[in-house]
LONUVO-177910 format. One record per residue (C-alpha): chain; x, y, z. Coordinates in nm, 3 decimals. Each point is the difference from the previous one (the first is absolute). Example, Ala and Ser with C-alpha at 12.3 -4.5 7.8 and 13.67 -1.06 7.14 Angstrom:
% LONUVO-177910
lumza	X	Y	Z
A	1.230	-0.450	0.780
A	0.137	0.344	-0.066
//
This chain:
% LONUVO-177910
lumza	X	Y	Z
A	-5.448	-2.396	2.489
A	0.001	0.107	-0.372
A	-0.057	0.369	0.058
A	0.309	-0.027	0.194
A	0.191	-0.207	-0.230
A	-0.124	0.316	-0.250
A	0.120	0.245	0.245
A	0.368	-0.199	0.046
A	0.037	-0.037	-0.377
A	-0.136	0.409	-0.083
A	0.253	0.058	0.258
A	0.306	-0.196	-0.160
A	-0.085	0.168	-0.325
A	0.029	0.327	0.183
A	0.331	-0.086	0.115
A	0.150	-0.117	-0.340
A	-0.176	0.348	-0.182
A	0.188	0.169	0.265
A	0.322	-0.136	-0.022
A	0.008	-0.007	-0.424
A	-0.108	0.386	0.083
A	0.269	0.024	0.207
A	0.248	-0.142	-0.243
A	0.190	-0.291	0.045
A	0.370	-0.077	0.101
A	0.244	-0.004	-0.310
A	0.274	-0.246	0.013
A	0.331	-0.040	-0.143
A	-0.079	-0.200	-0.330
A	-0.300	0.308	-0.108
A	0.259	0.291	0.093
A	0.258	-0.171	-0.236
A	-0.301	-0.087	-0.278
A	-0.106	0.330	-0.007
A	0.340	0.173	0.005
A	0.105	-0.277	-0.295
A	-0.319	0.159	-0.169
A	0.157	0.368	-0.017
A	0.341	-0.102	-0.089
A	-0.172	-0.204	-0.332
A	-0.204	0.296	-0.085
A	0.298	0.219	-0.036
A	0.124	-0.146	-0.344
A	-0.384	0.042	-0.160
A	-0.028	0.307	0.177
A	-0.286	-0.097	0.170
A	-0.098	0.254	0.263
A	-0.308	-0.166	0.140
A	0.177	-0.228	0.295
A	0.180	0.319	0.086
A	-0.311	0.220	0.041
A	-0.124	-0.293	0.161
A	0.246	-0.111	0.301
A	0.147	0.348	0.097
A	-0.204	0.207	0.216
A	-0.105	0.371	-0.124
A	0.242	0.160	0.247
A	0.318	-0.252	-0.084
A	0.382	0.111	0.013
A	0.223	-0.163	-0.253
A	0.326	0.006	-0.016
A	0.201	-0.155	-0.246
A	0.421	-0.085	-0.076
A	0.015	0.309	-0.147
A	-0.070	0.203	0.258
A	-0.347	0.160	-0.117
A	-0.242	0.020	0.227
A	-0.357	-0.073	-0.140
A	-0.392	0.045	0.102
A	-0.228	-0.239	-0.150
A	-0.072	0.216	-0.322
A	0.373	0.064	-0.068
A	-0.007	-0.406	0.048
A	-0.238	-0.103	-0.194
A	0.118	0.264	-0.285
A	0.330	-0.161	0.010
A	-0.148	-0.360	-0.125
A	0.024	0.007	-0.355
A	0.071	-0.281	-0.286
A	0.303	-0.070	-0.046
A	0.189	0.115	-0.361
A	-0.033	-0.235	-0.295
A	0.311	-0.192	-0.031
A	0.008	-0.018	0.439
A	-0.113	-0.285	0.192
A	0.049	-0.158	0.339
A	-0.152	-0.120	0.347
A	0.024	0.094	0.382
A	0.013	-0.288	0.253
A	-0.010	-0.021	0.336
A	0.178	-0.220	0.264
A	0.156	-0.018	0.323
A	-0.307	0.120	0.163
A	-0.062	0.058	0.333
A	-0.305	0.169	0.169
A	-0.135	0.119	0.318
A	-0.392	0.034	0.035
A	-0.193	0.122	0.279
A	-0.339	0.103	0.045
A	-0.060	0.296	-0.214
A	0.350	0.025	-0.138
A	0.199	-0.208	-0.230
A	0.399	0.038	-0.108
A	0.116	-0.190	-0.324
A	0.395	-0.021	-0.019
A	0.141	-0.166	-0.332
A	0.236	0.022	-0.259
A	-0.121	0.106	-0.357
A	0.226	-0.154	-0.261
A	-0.031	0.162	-0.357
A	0.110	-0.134	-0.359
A	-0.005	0.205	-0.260
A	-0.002	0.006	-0.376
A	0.094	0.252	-0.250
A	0.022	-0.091	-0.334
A	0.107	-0.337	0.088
A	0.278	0.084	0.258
A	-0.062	-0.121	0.345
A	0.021	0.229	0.330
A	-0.046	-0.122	0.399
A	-0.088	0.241	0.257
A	-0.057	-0.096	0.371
A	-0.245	0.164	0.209
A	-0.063	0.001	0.375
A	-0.370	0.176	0.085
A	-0.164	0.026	0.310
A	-0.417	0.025	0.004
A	-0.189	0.133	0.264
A	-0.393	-0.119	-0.034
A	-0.274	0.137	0.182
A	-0.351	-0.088	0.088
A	-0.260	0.268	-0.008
A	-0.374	-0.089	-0.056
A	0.081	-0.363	-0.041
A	0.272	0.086	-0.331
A	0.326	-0.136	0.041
A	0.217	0.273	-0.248
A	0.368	0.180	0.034
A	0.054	0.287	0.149
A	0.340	0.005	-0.023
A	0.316	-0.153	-0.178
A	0.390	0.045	-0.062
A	0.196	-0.126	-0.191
A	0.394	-0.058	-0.056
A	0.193	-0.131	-0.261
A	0.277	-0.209	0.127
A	0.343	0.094	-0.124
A	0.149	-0.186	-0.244
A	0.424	-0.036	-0.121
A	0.047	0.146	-0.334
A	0.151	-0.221	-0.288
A	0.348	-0.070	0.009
A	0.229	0.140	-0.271
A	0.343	-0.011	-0.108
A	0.289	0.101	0.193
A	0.300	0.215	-0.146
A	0.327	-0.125	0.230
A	0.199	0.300	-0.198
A	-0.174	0.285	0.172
A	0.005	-0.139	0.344
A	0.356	0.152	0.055
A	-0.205	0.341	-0.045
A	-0.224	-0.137	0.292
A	0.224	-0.143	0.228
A	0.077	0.235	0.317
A	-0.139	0.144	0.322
A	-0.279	0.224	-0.013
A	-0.081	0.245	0.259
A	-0.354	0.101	0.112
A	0.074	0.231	0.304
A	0.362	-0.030	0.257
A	0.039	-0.340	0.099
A	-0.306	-0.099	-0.200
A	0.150	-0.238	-0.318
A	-0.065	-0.271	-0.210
A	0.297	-0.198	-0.243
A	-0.083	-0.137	-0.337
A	0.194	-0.256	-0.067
A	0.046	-0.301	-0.304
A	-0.025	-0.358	0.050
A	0.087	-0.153	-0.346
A	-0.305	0.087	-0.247
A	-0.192	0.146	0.311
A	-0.036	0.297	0.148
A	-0.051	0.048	0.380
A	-0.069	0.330	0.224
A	0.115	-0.035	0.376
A	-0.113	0.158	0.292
A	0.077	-0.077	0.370
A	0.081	-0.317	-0.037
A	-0.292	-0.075	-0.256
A	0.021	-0.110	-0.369
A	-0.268	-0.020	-0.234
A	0.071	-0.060	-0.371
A	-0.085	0.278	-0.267
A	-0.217	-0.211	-0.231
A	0.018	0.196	-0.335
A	-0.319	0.120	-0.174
A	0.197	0.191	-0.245
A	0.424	0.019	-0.069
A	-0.025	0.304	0.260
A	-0.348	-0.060	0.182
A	-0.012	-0.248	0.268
A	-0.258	-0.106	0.304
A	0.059	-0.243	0.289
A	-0.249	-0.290	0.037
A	-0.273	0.032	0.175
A	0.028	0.336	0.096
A	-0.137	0.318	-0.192
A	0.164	0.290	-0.203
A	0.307	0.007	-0.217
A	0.365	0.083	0.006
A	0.198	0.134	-0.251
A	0.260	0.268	-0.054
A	0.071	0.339	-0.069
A	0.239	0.081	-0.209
A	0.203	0.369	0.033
A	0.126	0.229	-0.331
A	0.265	-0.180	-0.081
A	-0.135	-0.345	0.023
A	0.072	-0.168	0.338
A	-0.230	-0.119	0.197
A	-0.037	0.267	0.308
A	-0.298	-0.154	0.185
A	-0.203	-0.298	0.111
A	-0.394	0.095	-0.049
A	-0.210	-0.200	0.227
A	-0.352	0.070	-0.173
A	-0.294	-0.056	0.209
A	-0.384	0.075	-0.143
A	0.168	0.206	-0.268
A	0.157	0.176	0.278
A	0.379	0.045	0.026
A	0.256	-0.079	0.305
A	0.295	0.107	-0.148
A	0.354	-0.158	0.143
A	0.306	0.148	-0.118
A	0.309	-0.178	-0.084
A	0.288	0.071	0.189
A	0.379	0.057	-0.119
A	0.202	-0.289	-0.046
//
């Protein structure tokens, strides 16, 4: 009886040795942990967790649209400037995990400090982990930065007679600016969405991305709408009255 209980308990040992070897299953709470751990080692520019948790063959790719191995990565964490601060958090996370294969989704919301002036940035970043040898690390992530309405300026009511008209992108393809007491407006099959000034003669629409403002010809008259787009230009003509 005891050399079996020996063999029973030798062999239960074997099984847990195997399965630590092995690597165990990661869950929700240590993905967010240890991806809370890179984003606080990016003000102290503390490369360590970073070497650590992404894999030697890792993609990155970032809001800016570079596209990083792990050594580009890791040269890219650096201390922040004297006179900057600020911290990365994460929420709104959601996860999927499966055997050898773990995705992180979350939002990565960033305040900023220069010199005493506050900033906010909002981040959406999607981790892929992977288990090789029993080592949960990255081996891939993207992220986006989510667009954000500039401020709001002042209007100038006097120039929006200059605006005010029908602007012509191709035949039978137009859009009308028109005036609605202090606010402008731009009109197009049966749409309105209010020009919400950035400048006197820059405006955006909420929500949506680019600019509009307009061109102005030789002698001073406005002679077309520019829709700008990426820093690229759809240009709209204004038609005769």
């Amino acid at each position: 009886m005891k050399l079996l209980a020996i063999l029973f308990i030798l062999f239960c040992a074997s099984n847990v040795l195997s399965a630590a070897e092995g690597g165990a299953a990661i869950t929700e709470n240590e993905l967010v942990r240890r991806t809370q751990e890179l984003y606080d080692a990016v003000v102290p520019g503390n490369q360590a967790p970073w070497k650590k948790y992404f894999a030697d063959d890792s993609i990155f790719a970032d809001e800016k649209g570079r596209t990083m191995d792990k050594t580009k990565l890791v040269a890219d964490i650096t201390p922040m400037p004297a006179g900057y601060s600020g911290a990365i958090k994460i929420e709104q996370v959601q996860s999927r995990i499966y055997d050898n294969v773990a995705i992180l989704s979350y939002d990565a919301n960033e305040t900023e400090t220069i010199f005493g002036q506050n900033l906010k940035a909002r981040y959406h970043v999607i981790d892929t982990w992977l288990r090789r040898d029993g080592n949960w690390q990255i081996i891939a992530s993207q992220a986006h930065r989510y667009y954000e309405d500039p401020a709001v300026g002042k209007t100038d009511p006097k120039k929006f007679p200059g605006f005010i008209g029908v602007y012509e992108l191709a035949p039978g393809q137009t859009r009308t600016v028109i005036a609605e007491g202090d606010n402008l407006f731009v009109e197009r099959n049966g749409k309105k969405d209010q020009l919400i000034p950035e400048t006197t003669e820059l405006f955006f629409r909420k929500g949506i991305e680019g600019r509009i403002l307009f061109r102005y010809d030789e002698n001073g008259k406005v002679n077309a709408l520019i829709d700008r787009r990426n820093n690229e230009d759809v240009i709209w003509r204004k038609a005769a009255n």
